[in-house]
VEXGUBA-858719 format. One record per residue (C-alpha): residue in three letters; x, y, z. Coordinates in steps of 0.25 Angstrom, whole numbers, plus 2048, in hexadecimal, padded with zeros to 3 digits. Example, Ala and Ser with C-alpha at 12.3 -4.5 7.8 and 13.67 -1.06 7.14 Angstrom:
residues 2
ALA | 831 | 7EE | 81F .
SER | 837 | 7FC | 81D .
//
This chain:
residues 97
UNK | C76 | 755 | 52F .
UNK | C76 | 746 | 533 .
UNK | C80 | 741 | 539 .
UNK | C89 | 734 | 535 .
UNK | C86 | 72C | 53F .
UNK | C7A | 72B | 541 .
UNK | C6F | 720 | 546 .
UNK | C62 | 71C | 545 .
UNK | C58 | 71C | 551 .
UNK | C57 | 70C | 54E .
UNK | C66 | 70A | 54D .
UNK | C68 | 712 | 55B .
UNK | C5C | 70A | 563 .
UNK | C61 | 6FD | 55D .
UNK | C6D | 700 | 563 .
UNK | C6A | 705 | 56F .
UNK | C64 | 6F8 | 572 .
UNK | C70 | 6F0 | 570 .
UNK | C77 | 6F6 | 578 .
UNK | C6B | 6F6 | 584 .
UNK | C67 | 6E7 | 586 .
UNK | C5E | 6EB | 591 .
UNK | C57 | 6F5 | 586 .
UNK | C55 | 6EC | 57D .
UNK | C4F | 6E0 | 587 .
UNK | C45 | 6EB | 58D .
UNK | C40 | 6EF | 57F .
UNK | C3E | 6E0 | 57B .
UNK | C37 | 6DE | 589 .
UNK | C2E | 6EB | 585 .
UNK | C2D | 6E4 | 576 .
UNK | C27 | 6D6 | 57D .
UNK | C1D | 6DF | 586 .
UNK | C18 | 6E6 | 57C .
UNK | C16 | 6DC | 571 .
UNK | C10 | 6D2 | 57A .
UNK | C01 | 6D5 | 575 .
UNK | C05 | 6D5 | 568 .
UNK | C0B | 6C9 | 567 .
UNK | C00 | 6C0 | 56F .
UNK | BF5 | 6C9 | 56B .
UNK | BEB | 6D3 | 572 .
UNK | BE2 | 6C7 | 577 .
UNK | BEE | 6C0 | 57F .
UNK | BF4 | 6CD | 582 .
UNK | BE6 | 6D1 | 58A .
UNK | BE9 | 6C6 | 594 .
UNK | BF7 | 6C8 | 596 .
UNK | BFC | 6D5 | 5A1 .
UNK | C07 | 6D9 | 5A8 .
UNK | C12 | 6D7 | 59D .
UNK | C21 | 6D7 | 5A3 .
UNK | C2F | 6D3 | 5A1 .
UNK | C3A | 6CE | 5AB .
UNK | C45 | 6C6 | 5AC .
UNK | C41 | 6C4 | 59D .
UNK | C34 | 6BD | 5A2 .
UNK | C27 | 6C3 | 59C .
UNK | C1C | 6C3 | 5A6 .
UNK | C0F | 6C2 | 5A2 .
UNK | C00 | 6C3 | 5AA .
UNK | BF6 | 6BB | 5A3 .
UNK | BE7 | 6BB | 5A7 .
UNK | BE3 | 6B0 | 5A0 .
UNK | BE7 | 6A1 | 5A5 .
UNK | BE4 | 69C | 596 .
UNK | BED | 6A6 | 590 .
UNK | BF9 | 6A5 | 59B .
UNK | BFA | 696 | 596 .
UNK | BF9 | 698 | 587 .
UNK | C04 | 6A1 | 58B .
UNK | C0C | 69A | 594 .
UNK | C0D | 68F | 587 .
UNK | C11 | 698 | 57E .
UNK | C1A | 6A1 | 587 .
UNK | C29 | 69A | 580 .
UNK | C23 | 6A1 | 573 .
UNK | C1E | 6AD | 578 .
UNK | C2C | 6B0 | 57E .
UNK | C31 | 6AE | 56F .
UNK | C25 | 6B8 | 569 .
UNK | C29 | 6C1 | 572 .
UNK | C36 | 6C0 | 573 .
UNK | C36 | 6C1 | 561 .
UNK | C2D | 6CD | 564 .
UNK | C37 | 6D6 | 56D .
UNK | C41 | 6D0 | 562 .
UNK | C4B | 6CB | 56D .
UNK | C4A | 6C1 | 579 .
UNK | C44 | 6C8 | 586 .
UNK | C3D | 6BD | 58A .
UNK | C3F | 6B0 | 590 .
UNK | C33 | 6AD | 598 .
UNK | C25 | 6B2 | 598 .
UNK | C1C | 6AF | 5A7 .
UNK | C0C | 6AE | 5A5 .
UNK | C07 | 6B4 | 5B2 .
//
């Protein structure tokens, strides 16, 4: 027998994460992580180590001096890509070490 009020697994989780802000900002944090080789690519991605976030800063080692200032240049719409990608503002800084 089912029950009348049941719910989805989706409905529950969406919920869930409504309710917990600091949930939903880590997961977007682990979204941003995760997706920073596939959105600048395997090649720039090679280069880059040591991925963290804090204080909503992303901090980033770059091996490569060319590389850290094409980046450096394009860092106000990195921050938009990956900000679109985790599908809300995590964020608002990015530091090239």
């Amino acid at each position: 027998m089912r029950k009348k009020n049941t719910e989805s697994i989706g409905e529950v989780m969406q919920q869930f994460f409504a309710e917990n802000e600091v949930f939903k900002k880590k997961l977007g944090e682990n979204r941003i992580l995760n997706g920073w080789a596939e959105l600048l690519g395997a090649s720039i991605a090679s280069y880059t180590t040591n991925l963290y976030i804090r204080n909503s800063i992303l901090h980033v080692h770059v091996s490569s001096s060319v590389l850290r200032s094409e980046l450096i240049i394009n860092r106000y719409n990195l921050i938009k890509r990956l900000n679109k990608h985790a599908g809300m503002e995590v964020i608002k800084d990015i530091a090239f070490k």
